[in-house]
BANUMI-603970 format. One record per residue (C-alpha): x, y, z; residue number from 1. Coordinates in pm, 1 decimal, decimal comma, padded with zeros to 6 digits. Example, Ala and Ser with C-alpha at 12.3 -4.5 7.8 and 13.67 -1.06 7.14 Angstrom:
REM residues 2
       px       py       pz   n
  01230,0 -00450,0  00780,0   1
  01367,0 -00106,0  00714,0   2
This chain:
REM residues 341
       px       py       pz   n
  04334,8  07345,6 -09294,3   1
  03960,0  07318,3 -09181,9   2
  03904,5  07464,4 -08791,3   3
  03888,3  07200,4 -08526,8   4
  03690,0  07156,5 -08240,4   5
  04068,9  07227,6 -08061,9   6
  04035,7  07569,5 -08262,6   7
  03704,7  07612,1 -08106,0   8
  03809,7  07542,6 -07785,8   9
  04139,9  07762,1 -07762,3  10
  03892,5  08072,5 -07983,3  11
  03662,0  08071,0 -07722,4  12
  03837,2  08042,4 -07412,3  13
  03684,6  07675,7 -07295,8  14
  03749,9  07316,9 -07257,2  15
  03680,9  07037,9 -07521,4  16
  03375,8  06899,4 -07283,5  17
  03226,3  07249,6 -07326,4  18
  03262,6  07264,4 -07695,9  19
  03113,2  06931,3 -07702,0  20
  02841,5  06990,7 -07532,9  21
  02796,1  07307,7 -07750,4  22
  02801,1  07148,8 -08043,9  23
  02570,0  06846,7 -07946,6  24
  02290,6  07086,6 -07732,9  25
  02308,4  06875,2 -07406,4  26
  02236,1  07110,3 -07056,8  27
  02513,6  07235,0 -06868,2  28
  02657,1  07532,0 -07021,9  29
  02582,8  07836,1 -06880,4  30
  02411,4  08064,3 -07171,1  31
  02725,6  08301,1 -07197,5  32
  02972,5  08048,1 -07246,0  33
  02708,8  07853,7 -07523,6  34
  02701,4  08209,2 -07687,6  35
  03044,9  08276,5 -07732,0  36
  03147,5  07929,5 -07831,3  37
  02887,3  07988,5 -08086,7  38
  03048,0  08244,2 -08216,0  39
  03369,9  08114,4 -08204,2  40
  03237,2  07849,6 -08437,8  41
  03076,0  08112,3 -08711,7  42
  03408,7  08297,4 -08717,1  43
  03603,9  08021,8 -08763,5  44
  03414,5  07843,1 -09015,1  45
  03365,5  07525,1 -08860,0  46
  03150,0  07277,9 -09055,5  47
  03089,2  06956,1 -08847,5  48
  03136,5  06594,1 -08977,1  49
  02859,5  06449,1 -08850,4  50
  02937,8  06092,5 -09040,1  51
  03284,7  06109,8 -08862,9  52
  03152,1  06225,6 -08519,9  53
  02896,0  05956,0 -08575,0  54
  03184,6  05687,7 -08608,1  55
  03398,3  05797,9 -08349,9  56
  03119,3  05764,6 -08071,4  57
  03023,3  05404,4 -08261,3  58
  02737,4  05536,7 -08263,6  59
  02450,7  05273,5 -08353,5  60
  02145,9  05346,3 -08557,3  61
  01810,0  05184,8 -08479,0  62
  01581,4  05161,8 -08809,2  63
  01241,6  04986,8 -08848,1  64
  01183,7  04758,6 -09162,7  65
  00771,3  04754,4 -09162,8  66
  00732,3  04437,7 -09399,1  67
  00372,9  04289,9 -09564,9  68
  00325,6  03935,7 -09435,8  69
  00211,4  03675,4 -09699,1  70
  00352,2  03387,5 -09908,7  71
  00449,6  03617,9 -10241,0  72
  00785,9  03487,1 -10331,3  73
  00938,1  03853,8 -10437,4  74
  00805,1  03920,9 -10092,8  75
  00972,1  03674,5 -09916,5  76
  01295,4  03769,0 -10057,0  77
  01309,0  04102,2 -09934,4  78
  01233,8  03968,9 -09602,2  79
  01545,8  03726,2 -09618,3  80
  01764,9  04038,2 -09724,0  81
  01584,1  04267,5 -09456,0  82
  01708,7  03923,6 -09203,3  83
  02102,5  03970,6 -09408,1  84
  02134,3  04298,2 -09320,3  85
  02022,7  04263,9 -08930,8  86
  02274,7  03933,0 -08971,6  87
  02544,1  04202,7 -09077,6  88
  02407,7  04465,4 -08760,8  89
  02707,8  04465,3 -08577,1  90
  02961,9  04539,6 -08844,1  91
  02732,9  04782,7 -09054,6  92
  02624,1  04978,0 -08641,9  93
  02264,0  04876,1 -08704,2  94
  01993,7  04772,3 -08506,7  95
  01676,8  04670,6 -08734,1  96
  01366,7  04619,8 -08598,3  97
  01105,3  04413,3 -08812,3  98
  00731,2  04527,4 -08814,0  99
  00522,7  04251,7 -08985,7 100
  00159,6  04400,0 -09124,6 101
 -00117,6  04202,5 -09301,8 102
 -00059,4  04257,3 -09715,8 103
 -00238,6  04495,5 -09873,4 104
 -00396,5  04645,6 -09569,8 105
 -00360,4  05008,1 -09479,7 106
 -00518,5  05008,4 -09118,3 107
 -00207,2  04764,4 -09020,7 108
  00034,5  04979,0 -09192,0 109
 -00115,9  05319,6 -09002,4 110
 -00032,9  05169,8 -08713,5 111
  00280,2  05071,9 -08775,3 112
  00373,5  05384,8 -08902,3 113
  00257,4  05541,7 -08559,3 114
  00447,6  05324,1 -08342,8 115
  00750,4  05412,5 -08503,1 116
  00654,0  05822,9 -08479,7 117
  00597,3  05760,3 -08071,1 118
  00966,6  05550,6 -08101,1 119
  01293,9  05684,6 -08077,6 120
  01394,6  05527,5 -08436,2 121
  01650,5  05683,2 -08626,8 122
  01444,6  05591,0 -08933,6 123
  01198,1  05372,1 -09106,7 124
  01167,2  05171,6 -09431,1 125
  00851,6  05018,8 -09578,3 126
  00632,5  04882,0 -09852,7 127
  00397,2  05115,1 -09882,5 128
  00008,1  05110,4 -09990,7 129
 -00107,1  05413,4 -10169,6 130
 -00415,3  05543,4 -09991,2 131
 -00501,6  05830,4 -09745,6 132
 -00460,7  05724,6 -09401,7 133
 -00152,7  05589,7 -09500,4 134
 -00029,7  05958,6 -09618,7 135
 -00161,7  06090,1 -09331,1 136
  00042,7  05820,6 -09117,9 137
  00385,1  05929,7 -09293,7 138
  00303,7  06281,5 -09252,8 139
  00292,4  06216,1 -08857,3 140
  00622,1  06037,5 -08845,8 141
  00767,5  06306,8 -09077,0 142
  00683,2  06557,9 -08793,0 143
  00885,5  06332,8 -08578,8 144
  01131,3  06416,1 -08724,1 145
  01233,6  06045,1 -08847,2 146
  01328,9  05998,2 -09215,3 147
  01165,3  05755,0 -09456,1 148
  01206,0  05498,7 -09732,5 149
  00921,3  05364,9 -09893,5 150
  01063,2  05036,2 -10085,3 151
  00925,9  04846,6 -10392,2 152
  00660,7  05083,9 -10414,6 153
  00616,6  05411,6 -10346,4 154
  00340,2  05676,9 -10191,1 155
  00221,9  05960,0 -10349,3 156
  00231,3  06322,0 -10239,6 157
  00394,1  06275,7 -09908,1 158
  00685,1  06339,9 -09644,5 159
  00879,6  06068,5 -09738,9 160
  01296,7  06130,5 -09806,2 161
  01358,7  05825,1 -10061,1 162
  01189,2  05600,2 -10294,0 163
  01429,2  05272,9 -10296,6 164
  01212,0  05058,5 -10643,8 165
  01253,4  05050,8 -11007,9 166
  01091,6  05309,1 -11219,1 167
  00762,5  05126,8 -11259,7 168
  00632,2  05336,2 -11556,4 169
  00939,5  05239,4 -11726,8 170
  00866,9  04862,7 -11672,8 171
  00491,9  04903,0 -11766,7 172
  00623,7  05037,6 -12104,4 173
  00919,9  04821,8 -12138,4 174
  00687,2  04485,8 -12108,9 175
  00413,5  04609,6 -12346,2 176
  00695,2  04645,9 -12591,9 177
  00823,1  04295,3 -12517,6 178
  00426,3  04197,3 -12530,7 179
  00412,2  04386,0 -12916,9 180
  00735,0  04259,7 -13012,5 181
  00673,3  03893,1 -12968,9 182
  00345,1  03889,7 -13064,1 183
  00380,7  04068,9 -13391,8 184
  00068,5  04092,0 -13627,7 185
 -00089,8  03837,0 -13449,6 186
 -00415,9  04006,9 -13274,3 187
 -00644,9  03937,1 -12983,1 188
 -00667,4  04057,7 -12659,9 189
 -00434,8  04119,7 -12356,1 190
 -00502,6  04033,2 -11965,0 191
 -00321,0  04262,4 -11721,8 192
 -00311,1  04057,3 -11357,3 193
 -00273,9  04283,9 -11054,1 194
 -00235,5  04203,2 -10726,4 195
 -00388,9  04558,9 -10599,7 196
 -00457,9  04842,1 -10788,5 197
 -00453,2  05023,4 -10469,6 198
 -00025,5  04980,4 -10441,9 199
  00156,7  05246,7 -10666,1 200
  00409,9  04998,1 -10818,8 201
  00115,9  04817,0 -10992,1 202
 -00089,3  05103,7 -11064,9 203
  00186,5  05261,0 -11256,9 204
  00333,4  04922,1 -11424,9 205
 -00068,9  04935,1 -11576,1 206
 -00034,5  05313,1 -11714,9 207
  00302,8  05261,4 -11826,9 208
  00190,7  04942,5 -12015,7 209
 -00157,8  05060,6 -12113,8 210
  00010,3  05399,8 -12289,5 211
  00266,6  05217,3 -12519,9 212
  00001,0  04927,6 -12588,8 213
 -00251,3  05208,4 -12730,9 214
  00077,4  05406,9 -12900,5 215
  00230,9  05105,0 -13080,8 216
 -00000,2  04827,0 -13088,0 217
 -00337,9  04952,5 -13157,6 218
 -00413,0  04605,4 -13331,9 219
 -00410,8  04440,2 -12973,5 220
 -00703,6  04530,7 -12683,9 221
 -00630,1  04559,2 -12343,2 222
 -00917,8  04388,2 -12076,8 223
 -00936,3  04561,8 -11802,1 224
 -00714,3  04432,2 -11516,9 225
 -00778,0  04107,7 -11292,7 226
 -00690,9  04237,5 -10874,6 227
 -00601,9  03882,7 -10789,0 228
 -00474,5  04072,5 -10437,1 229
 -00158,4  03826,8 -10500,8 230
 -00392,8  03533,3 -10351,8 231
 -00288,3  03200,8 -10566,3 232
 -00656,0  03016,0 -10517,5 233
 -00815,9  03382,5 -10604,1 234
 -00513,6  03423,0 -10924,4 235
 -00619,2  03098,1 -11059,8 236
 -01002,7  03120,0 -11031,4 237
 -00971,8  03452,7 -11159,8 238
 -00744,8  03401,8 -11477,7 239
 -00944,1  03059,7 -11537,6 240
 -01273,6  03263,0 -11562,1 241
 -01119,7  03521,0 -11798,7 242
 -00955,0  03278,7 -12020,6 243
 -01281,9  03034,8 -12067,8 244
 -01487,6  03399,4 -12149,1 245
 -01223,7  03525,8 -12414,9 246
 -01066,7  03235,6 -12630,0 247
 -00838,8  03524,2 -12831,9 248
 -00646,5  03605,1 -12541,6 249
 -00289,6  03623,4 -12705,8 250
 -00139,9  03788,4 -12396,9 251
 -00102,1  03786,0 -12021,3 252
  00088,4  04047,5 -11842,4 253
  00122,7  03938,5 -11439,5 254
  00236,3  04319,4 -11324,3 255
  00225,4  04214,7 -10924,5 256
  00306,6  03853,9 -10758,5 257
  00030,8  03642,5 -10810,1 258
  00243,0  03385,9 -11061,5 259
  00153,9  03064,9 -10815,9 260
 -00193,9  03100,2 -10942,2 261
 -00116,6  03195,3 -11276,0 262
  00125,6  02937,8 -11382,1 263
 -00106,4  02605,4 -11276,4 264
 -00351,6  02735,8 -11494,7 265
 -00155,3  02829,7 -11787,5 266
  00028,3  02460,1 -11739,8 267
 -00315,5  02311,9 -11814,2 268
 -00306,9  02477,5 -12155,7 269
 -00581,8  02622,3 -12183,4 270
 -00574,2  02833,4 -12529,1 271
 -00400,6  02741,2 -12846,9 272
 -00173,4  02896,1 -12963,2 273
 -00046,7  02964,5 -12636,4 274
 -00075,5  03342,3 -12528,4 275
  00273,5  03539,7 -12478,7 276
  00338,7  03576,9 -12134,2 277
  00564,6  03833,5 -11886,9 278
  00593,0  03844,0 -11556,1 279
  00722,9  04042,9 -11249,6 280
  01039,8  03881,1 -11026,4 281
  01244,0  03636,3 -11099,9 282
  01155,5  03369,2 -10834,6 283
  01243,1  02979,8 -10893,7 284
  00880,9  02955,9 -10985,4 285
  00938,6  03193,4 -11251,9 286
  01288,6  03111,8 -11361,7 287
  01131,6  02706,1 -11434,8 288
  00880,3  02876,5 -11628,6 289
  01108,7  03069,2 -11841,4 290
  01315,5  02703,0 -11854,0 291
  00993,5  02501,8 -11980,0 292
  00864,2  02759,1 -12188,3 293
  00525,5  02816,4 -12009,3 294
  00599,6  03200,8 -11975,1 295
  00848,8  03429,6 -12212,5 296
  01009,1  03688,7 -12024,8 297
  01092,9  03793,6 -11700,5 298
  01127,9  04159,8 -11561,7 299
  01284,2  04171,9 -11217,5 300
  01434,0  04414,3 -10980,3 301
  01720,1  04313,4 -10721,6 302
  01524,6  04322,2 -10345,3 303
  01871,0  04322,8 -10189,1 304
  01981,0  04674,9 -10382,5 305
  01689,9  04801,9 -10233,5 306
  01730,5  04734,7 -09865,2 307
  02079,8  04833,0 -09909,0 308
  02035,9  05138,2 -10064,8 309
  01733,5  05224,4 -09768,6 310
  01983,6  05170,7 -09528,2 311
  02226,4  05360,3 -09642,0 312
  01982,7  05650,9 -09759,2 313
  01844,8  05615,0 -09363,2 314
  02239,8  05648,4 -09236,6 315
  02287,9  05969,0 -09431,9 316
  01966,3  06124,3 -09324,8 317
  02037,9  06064,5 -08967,4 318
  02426,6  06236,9 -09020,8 319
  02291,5  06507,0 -09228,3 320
  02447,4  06380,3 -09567,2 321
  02311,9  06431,7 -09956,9 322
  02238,3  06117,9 -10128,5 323
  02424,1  05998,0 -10422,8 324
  02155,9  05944,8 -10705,9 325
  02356,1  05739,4 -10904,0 326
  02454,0  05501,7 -10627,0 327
  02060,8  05455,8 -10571,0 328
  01916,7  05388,7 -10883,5 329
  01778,9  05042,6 -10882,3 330
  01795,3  04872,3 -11229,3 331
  01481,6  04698,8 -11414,1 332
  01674,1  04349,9 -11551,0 333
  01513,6  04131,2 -11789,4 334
  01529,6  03760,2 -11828,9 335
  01497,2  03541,5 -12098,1 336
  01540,0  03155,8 -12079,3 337
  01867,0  03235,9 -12231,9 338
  02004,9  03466,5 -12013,6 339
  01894,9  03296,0 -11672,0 340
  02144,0  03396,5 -11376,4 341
């Protein structure tokens, strides 16, 4: 049988409140007494549940949810699952805090991330934006000492403890072989749309898509990518001016959010034939797209896998716990009109 903190107790010659206090470093016990229930614990072998302890004391966990504010429909979505899981607070011992930052901007997220170092959180979650300061920012509340989650898209060469997103290499490469697939040995030229090249999911949906594009389907040529910062008016002007300069477009690939500016202007018909289209998310927008033909596939990843999984990756930090991989892994689905949910 494992030791108990009763074993502890009766080892060392002390009460349970002594143990306790022992065992959780609160003032109180005289340094003798700490020492020798110390060693009663080594001798004994006594590993501590901290889950169980944890659950016995109810004990509640306060996490931070920093969130991009804008109208991007993917976006949205993980807000309304970040607002789900605050809904589900008292069952789940939760208490989520929502930080709301301008899109796209780092300065906004560097503060964020610095009121929740000078906090008493028990951990954070957030979209991140791959630059610097923003590193810099993590690295402060990793010294903390409060674990992080950086969700839908990651940041590079930092403190954080979990990535909670697809693999977005993976789904660069998996659309460009869509992209070759339909198109076939028809040639022309292919428009990657961005919302920010300065985000890591984008960045490396673009490499991913760019490698197997040059591998596989040499007959095709990639334009360089439109940063339509996920702005519809900027998307439409944007993709309108492209178009008009470059009647062989056979291709659009829309790697971030800025569909609501895409799909007016591919609605109006612009080209003929019509260019092979795939998109990011699977939004109503998108799903009546797939419906009426305007766009031809859909690759999506589920936003409410991903705050789940950040909570529970945040829980086990804060008790000391591994992470189960497998449990975490968030899946890269796609959609065809024929296979709409």
């Amino acid at each position: 049988m494992k030791p108990t903190v009763h074993d502890i107790a009766r080892s060392a010659g002390v009460s349970l409140a002594t143990v306790d206090r022992v065992l959780n470093a609160r003032p109180g016990v005289r340094e003798g007494t700490r020492v020798r229930v110390e060693e009663a614990i080594a001798s004994l072998g006594y590993v501590r549940d901290v889950a169980a302890a944890n659950l016995a004391k109810s004990r509640v966990y306060p996490f931070v949810f920093i969130l991009p504010v804008n109208e991007n429909p993917f976006m949205l979505g993980l807000r309304r699952e970040v607002e789900e899981a605050i809904a589900r607070s008292g069952t789940e011992r939760t208490r989520i805090e929502v930080i709301d930052v301008p899109a796209l901007e780092s300065a906004a997220l560097v503060a964020a991330l610095d009121k929740v170092a000078a906090g008493d959180a028990a951990g954070v979650a957030f979209v991140a934006v791959d630059a610097p300061d923003v590193r810099e920012a993590a690295g402060r509340v990793a010294a903390a000492g409060i674990p992080m989650v950086t969700l839908v898209s990651d940041l590079s060469q930092s403190p954080r403890d979990h990535y909670a997103g697809i693999d977005n290499i993976a789904a660069g490469r998996t659309a460009a072989t869509l992209m070759g697939r339909f198109l076939g040995s028809r040639q022309g030229k292919i428009v990657p749309l961005a919302g920010s090249l300065m985000v890591r999911d984008h960045r490396e949906r673009l490499d991913g898509f760019a490698e197997v594009m040059r591998q596989n389907f040499p007959h095709l040529a990639l334009l360089p990518a439109v940063e339509g910062r996920d702005d519809p008016e900027l998307v439409e002007t944007l993709i309108g001016d492209v178009l008009r300069q470059h009647p062989d477009i056979c291709g659009i690939y829309s790697l971030g959010a800025g569909n609501r500016g895409l799909l007016p202007v591919l609605e109006a018909k612009p080209l003929s034939p019509a260019p092979v289209v795939i998109l990011h998310e699977l939004t109503g927008l998108s799903s009546a797209a797939l419906v009426d033909g305007t766009i031809d596939a859909v690759l999506n990843q589920d936003a409410g896998h991903e705050v789940r999984s950040a909570i529970r990756v945040l829980k086990a930090k804060a008790d000391g716990l591994p992470v189960i991989a497998a449990q975490e892994r968030i899946r890269i689905d796609i959609f065809l009109k024929d296979n709409l949910p």
